[in-house]
N, C-alpha and C positions, 0 to 999 in steps of 0.2 A: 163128744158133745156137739151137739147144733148152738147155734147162736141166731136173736132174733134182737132187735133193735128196734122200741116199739114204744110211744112218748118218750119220758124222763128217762127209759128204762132199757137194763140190758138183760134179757132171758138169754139162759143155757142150761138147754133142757138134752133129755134122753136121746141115743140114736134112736132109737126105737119107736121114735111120739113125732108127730107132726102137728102144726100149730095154723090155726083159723084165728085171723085177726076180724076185727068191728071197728073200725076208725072213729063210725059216729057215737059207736056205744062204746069207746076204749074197752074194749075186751078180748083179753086172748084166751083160748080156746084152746088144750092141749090134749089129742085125741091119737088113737094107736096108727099103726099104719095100716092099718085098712079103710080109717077115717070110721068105725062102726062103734068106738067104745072112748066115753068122754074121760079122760083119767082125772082133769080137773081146769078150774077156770080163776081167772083173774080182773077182776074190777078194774077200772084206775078211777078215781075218784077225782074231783075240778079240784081238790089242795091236795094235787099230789099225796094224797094216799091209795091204799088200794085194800080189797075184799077180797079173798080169797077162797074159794072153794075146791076145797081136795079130794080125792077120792083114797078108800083106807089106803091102797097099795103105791101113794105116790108122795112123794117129800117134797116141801117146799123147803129152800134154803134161803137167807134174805139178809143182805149187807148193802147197805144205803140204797145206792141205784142198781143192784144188782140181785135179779133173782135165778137162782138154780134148782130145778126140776129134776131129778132122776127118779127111778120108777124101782120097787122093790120086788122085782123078778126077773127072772133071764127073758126075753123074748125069742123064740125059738123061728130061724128063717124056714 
């Protein structure tokens, strides 16, 4: 797992996913490695909450300040 440290927040998401951050729009952005296919995105809201946008093949998992990403398929190098 990757690890990403981004407002309140801790992402660990997939080896397989790489992540585009928006500082002024808090939003992360988690896309394959080839940077071609958005798997899903995440809001952060001004009270600390957050929006979430998933794509079917990808889990969010979510414990306070802690969000975990893995993706339901092998990714083939």
């Amino acid at each position: 797992m990757k690890e990403l440290q981004f407002e309140h927040l801790s992402f660990y998401y997939h080896d397989a996913m790489n992540v585009l951050t928006n500082s002024e729009n808090k939003t992360v952005i988690f896309v394959n490695k080839d940077y071609d296919e958005i798997h899903g995105v995440v809001e952060i809201k001004a009270n600390e909450t957050f929006k979430i946008f998933p794509r079917y093949n990808v889990n969010f998992l979510i414990d306070q300040y802690e969000i975990t990403v893995s993706a339901n398929y092998v990714d083939s190098e």
